[in-house]
ZADO-1210 file (C-alpha; in nm, 4 decimals, padded with zeros to 6 digits):
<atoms>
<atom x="17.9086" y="13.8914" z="07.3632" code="UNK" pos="1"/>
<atom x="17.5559" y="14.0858" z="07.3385" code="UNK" pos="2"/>
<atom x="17.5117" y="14.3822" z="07.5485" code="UNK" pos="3"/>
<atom x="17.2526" y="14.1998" z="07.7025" code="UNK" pos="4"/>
<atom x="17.4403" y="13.8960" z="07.7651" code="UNK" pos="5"/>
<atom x="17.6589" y="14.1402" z="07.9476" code="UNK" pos="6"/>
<atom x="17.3967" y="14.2779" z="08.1418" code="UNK" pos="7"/>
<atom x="17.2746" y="13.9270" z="08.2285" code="UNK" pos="8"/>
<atom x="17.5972" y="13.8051" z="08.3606" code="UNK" pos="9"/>
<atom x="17.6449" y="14.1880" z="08.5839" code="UNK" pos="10"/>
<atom x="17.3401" y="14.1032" z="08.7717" code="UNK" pos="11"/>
<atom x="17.4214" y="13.7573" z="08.8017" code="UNK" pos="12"/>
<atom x="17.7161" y="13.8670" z="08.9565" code="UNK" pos="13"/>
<atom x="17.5700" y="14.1077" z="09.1960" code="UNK" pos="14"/>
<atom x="17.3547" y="13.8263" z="09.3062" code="UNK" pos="15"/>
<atom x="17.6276" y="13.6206" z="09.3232" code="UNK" pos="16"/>
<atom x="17.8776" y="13.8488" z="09.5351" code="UNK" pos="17"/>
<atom x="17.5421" y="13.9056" z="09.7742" code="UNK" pos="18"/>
<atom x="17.5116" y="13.5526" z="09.8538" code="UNK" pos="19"/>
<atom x="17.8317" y="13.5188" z="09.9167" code="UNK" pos="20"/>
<atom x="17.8778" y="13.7377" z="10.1461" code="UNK" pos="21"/>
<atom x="17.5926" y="13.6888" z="10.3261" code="UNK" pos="22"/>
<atom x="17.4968" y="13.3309" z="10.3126" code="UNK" pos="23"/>
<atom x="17.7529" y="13.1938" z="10.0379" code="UNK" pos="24"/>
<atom x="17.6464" y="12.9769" z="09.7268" code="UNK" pos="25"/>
<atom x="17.7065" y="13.2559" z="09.5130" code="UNK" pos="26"/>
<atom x="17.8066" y="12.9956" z="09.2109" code="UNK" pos="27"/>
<atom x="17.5637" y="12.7894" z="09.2329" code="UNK" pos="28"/>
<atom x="17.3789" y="13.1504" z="09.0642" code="UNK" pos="29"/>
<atom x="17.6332" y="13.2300" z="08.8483" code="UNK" pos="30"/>
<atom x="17.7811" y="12.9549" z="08.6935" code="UNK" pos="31"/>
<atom x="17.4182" y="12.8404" z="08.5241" code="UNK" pos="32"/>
<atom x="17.3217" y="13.1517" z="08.4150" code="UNK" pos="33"/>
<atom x="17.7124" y="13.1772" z="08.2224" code="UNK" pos="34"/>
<atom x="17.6261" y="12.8167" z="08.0457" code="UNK" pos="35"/>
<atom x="17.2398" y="12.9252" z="07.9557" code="UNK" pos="36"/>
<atom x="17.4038" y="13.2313" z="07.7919" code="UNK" pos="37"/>
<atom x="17.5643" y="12.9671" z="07.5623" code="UNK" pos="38"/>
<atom x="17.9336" y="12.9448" z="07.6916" code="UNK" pos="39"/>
<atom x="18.0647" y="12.6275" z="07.6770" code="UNK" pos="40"/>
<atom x="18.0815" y="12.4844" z="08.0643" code="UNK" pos="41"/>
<atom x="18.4307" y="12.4782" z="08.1013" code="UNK" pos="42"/>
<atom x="18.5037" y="12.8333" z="07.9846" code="UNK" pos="43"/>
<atom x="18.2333" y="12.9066" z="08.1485" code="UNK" pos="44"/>
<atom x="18.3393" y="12.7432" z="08.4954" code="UNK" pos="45"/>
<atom x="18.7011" y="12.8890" z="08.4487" code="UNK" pos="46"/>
<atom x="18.5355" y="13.2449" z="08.3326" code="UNK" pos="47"/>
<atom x="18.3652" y="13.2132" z="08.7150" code="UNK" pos="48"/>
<atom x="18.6269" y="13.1102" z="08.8610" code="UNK" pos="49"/>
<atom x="18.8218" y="13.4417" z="08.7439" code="UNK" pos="50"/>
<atom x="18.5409" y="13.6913" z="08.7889" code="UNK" pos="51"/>
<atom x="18.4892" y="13.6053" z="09.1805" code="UNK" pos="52"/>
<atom x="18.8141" y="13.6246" z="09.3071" code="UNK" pos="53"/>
<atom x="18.7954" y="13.9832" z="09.3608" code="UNK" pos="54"/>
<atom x="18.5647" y="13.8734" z="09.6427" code="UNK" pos="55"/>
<atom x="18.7478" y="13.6546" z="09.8221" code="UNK" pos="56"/>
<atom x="19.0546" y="13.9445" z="09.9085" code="UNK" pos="57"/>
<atom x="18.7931" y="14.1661" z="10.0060" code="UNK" pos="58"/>
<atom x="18.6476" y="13.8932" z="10.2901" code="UNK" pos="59"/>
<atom x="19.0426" y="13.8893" z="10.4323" code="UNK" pos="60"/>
<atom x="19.0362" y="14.2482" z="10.4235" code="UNK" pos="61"/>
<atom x="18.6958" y="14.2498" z="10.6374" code="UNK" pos="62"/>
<atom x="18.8499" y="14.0305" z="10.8709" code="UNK" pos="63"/>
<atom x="19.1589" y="14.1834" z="10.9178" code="UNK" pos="64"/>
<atom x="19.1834" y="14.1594" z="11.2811" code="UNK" pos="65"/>
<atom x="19.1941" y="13.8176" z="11.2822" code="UNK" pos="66"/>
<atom x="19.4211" y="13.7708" z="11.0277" code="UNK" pos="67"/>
<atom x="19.7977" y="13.7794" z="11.1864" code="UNK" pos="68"/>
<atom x="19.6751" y="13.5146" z="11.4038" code="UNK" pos="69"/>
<atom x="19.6581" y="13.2717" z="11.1021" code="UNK" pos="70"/>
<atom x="19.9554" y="13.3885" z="10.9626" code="UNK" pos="71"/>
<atom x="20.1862" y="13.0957" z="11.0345" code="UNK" pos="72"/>
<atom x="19.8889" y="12.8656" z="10.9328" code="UNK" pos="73"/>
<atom x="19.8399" y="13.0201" z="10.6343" code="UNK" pos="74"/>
<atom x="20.2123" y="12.9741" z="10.5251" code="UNK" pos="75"/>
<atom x="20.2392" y="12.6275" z="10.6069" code="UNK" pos="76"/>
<atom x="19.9104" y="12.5781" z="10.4068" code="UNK" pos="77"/>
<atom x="19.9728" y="12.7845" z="10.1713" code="UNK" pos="78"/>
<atom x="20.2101" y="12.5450" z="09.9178" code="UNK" pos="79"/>
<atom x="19.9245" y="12.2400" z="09.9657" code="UNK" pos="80"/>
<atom x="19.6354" y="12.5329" z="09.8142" code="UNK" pos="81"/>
<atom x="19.8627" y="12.6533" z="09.5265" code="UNK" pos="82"/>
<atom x="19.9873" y="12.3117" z="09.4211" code="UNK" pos="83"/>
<atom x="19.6459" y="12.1659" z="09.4180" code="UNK" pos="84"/>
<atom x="19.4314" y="12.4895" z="09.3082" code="UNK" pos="85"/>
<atom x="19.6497" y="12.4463" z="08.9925" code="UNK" pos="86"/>
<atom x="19.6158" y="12.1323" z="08.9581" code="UNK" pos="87"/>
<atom x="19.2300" y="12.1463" z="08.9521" code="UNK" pos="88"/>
<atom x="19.2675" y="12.3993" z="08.6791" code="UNK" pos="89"/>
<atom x="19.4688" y="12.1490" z="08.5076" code="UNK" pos="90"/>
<atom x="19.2437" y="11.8788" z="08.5346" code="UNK" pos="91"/>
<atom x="18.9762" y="12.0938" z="08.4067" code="UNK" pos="92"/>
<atom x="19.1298" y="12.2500" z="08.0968" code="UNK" pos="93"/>
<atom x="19.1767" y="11.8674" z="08.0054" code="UNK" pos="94"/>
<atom x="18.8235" y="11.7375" z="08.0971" code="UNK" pos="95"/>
<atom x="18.6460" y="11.6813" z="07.7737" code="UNK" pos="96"/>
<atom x="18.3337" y="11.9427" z="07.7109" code="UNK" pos="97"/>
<atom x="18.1091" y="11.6665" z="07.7186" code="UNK" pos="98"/>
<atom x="18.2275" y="11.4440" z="07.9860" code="UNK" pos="99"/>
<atom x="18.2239" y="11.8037" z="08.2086" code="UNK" pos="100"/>
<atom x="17.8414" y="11.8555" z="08.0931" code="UNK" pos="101"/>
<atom x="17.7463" y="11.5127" z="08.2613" code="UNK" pos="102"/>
<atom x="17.9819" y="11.5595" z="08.6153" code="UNK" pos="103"/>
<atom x="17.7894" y="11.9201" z="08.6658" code="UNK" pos="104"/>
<atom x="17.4983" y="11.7904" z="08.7674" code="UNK" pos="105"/>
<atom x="17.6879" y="11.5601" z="09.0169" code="UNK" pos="106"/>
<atom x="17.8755" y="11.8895" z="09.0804" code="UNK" pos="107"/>
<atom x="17.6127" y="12.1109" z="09.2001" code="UNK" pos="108"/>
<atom x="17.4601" y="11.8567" z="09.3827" code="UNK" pos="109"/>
<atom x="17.7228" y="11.8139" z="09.6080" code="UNK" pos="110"/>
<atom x="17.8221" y="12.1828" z="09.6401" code="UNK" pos="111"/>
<atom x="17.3989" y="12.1906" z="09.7340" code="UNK" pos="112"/>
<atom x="17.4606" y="11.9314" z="09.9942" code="UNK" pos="113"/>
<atom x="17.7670" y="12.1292" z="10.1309" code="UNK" pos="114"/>
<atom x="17.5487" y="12.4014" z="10.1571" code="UNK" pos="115"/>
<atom x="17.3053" y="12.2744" z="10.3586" code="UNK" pos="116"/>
<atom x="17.5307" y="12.1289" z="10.6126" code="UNK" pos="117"/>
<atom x="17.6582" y="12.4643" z="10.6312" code="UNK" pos="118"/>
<atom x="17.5552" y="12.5647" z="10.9966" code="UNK" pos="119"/>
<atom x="17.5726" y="12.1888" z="11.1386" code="UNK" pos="120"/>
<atom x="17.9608" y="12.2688" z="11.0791" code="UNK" pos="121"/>
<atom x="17.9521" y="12.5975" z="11.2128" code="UNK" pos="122"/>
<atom x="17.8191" y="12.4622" z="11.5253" code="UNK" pos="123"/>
<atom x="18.0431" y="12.1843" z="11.5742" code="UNK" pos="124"/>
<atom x="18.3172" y="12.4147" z="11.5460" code="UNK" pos="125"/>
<atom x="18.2108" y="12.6145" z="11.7637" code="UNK" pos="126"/>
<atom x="18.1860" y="12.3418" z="12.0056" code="UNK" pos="127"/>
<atom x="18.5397" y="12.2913" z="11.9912" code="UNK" pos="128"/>
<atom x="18.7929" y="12.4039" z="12.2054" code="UNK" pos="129"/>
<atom x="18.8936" y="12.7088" z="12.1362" code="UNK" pos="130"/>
<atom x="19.3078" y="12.8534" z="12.0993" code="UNK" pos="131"/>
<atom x="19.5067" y="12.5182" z="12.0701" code="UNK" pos="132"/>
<atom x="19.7314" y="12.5309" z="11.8030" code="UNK" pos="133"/>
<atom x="19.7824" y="12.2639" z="11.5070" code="UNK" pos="134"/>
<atom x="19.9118" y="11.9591" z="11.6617" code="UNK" pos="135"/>
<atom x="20.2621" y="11.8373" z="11.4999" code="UNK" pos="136"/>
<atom x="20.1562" y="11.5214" z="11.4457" code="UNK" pos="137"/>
<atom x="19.8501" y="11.6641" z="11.2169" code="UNK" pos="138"/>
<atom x="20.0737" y="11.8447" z="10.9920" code="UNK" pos="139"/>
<atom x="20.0606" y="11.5934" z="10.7196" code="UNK" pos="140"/>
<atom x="19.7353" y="11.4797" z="10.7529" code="UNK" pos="141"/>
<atom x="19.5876" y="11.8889" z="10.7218" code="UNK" pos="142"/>
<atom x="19.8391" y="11.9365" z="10.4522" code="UNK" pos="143"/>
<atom x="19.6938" y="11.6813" z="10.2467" code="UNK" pos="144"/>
<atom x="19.3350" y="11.7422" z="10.3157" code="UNK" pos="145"/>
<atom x="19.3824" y="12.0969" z="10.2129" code="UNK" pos="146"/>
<atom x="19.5763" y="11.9957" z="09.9276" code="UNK" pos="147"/>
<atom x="19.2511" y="11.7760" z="09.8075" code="UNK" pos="148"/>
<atom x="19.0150" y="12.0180" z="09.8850" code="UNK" pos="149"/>
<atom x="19.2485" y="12.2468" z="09.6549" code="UNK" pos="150"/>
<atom x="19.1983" y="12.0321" z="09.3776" code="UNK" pos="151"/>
<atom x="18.8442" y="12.0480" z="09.4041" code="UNK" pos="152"/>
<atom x="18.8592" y="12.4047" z="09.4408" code="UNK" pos="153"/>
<atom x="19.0724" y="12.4773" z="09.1235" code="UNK" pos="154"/>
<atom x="18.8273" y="12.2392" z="08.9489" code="UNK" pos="155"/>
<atom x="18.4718" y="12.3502" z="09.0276" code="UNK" pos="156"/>
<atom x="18.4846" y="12.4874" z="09.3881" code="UNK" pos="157"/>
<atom x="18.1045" y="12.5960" z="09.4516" code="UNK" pos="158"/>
<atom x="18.0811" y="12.4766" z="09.8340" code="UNK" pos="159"/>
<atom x="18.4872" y="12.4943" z="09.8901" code="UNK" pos="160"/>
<atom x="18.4255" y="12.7375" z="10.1850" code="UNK" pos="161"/>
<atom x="18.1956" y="12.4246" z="10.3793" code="UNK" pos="162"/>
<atom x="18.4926" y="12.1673" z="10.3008" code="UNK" pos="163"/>
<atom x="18.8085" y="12.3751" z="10.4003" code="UNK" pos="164"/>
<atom x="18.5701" y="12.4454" z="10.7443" code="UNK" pos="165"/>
<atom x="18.5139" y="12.1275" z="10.7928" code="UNK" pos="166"/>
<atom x="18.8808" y="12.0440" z="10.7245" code="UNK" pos="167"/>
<atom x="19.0078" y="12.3331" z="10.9702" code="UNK" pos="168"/>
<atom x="18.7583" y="12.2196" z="11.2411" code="UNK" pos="169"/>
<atom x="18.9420" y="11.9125" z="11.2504" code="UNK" pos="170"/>
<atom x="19.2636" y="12.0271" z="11.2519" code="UNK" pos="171"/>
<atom x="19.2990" y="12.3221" z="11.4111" code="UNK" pos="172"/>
<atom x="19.0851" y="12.4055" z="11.7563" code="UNK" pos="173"/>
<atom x="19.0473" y="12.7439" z="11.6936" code="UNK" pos="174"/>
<atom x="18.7269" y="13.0157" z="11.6965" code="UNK" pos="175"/>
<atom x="18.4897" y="13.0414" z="11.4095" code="UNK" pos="176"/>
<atom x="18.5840" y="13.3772" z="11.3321" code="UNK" pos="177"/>
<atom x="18.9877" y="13.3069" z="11.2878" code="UNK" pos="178"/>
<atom x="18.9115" y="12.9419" z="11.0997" code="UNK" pos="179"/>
<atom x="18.7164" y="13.2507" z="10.8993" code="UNK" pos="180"/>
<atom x="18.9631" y="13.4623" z="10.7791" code="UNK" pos="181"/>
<atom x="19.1769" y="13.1466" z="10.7118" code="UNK" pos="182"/>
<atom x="18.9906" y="12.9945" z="10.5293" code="UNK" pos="183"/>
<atom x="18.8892" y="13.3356" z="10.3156" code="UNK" pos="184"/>
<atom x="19.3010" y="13.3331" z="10.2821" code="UNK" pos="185"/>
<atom x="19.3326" y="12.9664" z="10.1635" code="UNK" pos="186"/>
<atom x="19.0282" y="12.9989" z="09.9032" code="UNK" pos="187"/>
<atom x="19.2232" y="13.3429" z="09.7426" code="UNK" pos="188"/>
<atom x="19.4992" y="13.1126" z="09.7422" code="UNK" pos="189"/>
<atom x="19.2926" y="12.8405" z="09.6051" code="UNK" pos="190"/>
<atom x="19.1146" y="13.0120" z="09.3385" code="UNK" pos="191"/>
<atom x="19.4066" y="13.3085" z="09.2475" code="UNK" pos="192"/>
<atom x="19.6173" y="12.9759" z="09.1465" code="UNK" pos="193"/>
<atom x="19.3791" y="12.8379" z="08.8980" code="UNK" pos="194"/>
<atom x="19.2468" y="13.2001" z="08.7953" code="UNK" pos="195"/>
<atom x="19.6242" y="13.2929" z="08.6805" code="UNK" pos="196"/>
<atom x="19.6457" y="12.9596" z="08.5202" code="UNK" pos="197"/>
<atom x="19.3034" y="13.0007" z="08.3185" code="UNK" pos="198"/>
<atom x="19.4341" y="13.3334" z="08.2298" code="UNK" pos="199"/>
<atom x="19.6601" y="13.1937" z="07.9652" code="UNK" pos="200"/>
<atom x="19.4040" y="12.8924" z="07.8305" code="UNK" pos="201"/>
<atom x="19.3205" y="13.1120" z="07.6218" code="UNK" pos="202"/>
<atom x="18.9358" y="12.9992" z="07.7019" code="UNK" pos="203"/>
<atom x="18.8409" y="13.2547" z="07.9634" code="UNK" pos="204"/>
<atom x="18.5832" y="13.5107" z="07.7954" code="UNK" pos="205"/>
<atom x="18.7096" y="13.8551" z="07.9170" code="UNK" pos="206"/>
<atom x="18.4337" y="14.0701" z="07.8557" code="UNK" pos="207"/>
<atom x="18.2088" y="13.8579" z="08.1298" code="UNK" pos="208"/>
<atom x="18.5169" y="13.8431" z="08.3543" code="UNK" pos="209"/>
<atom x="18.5427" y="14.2454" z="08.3471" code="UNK" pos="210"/>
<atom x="18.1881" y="14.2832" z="08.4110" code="UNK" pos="211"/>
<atom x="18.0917" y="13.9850" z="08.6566" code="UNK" pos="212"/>
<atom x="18.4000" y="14.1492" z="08.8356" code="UNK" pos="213"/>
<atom x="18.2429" y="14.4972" z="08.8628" code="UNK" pos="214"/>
<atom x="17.8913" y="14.3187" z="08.9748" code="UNK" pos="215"/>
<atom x="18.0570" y="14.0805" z="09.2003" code="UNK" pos="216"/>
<atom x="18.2561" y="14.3584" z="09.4490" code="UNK" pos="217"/>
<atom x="17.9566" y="14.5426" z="09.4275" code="UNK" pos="218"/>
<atom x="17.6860" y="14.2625" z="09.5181" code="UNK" pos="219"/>
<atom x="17.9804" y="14.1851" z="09.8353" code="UNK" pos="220"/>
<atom x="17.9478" y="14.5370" z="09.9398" code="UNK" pos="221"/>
<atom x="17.6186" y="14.5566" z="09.9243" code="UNK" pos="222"/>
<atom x="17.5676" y="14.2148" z="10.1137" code="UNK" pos="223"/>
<atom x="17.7960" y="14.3335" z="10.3950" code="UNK" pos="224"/>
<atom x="17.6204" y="14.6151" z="10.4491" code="UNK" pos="225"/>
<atom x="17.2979" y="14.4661" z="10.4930" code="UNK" pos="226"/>
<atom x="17.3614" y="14.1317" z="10.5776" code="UNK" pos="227"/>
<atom x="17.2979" y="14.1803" z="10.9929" code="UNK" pos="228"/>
<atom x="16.9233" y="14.3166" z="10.8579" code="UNK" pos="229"/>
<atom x="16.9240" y="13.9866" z="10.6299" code="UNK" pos="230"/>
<atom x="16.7849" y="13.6420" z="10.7931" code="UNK" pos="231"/>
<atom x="17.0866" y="13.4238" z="10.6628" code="UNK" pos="232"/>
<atom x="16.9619" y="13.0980" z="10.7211" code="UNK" pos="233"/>
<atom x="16.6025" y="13.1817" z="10.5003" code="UNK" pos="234"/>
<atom x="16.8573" y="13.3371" z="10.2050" code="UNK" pos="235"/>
<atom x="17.0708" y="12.9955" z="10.2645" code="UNK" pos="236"/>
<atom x="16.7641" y="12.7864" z="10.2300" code="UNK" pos="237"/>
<atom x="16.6546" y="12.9412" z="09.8993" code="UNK" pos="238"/>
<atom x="17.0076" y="12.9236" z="09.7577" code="UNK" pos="239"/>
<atom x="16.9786" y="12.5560" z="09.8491" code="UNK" pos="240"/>
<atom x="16.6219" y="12.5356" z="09.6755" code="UNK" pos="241"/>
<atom x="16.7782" y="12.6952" z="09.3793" code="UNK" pos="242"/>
<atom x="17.0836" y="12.4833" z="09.3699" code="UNK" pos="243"/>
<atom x="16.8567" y="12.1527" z="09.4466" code="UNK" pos="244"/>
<atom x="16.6101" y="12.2745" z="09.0863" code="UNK" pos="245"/>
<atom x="16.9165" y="12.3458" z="08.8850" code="UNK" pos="246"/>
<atom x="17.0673" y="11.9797" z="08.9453" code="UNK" pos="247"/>
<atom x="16.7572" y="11.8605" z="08.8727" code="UNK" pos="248"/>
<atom x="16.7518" y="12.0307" z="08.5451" code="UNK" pos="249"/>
<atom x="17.1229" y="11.9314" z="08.4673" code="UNK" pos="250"/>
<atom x="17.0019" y="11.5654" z="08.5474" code="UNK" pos="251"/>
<atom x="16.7042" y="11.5587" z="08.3470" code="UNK" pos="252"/>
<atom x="16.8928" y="11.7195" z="08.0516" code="UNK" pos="253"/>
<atom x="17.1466" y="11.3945" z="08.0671" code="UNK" pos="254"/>
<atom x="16.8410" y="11.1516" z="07.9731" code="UNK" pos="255"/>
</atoms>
């Protein structure tokens, strides 16, 4: 890659690791700006999907007070998110570069749509009941749900954070801020899956990985810092302007 292709895909990152951890979105930033640096999409989308997972440890870690309280969730989700974050990878490796160039514009879309919807799910969660545990009779219908939403994850996952909320809201009443760190936990688990599987396609570019990395934990730290100074709904907004144009784009570019 050209030093300034580097450079490109650093500040990308930094953007991206800031959104995330303010608003979230951050692919819907990064991704695009991989493919217009002339990666194909796939390697591109599995390059992404190795470069960010540094971020989502560093969310658990934030939350770590919350986190032994999820414990026994997390284990009994955790075979549904590794089964199907691989399985998304899979799925991808074998999606034809073309055929993936004409689902990303249905891709983004939806992961736009998520997006937007973001606080009308935070809201109904936190309309819910809080401290009942995971009813029995749920167990298979969660474990499934996750294990779709795993799939989805492993294959594109910009937006997964919106669908696993929406999935835990259902499942388990519980506050926002533990459904939080669980669902920080299932995406690592998620997205650590497909990332070790990519790892050995042979199609990840490791030069962008090292550096989105780098930008990434540094655009999270910076967004945690500042993101109680930082209007969240007015960044989410823009990220869902900016997600909205790029679909657009993708669509037009399909005619």
């Amino acid at each position: 890659m050209h030093p300034l292709d580097l450079l490109y895909a650093f500040l990308a990152a930094i953007a991206g690791g800031f959104v995330n951890a303010v608003a979230g979105g951050g692919t819907l930033i990064t991704f695009p700006v991989l493919v217009a640096l002339g990666i194909p999409a796939v390697s591109a989308n599995l390059t992404n999907t190795i470069a960010l997972c540094p971020g989502y440890i560093s969310g658990v870690f934030a939350q770590a007070k919350d986190f032994p309280s999820q414990k026994q969730r997390l284990i009994r989700f955790l075979p549904a998110s590794i089964a199907g974050g691989v399985l998304g990878g899979v799925l991808l490796i074998f999606t034809n570069e073309d055929l993936f160039r004409k689902i990303i514009p249905f891709l983004i879309l939806a992961a736009t749509i998520l997006l937007s919807i973001q606080k009308i799910v935070k809201e109904h969660i936190n309309k819910r009941r809080e401290g009942e545990h995971l009813n029995s009779s749920k167990n298979w219908i969660s474990f499934l749900l996750i294990f779709l939403a795993s799939i989805y994850g492993g294959y594109f996952g910009a937006g997964l954070g919106v669908i696993l909320m929406s999935i835990l809201g259902v499942v388990a009443n519980d506050s926002l801020n533990k459904l939080n760190v669980l669902k920080q936990a299932i995406s690592f688990s998620i997205n650590i899956s497909a990332a070790i599987f990519f790892s050995f396609s042979g199609r990840a570019v490791w030069s962008i990985v090292l550096v989105m990395a780098i930008g990434a934990s540094a655009g999270g730290i910076i967004g945690g810092k500042v993101s109680g100074k930082i209007r969240q709904e007015v960044l989410r907004w823009v990220i869902v302007i900016i997600g909205l144009s790029i679909s657009i784009v993708y669509f037009l570019k399909l005619r």
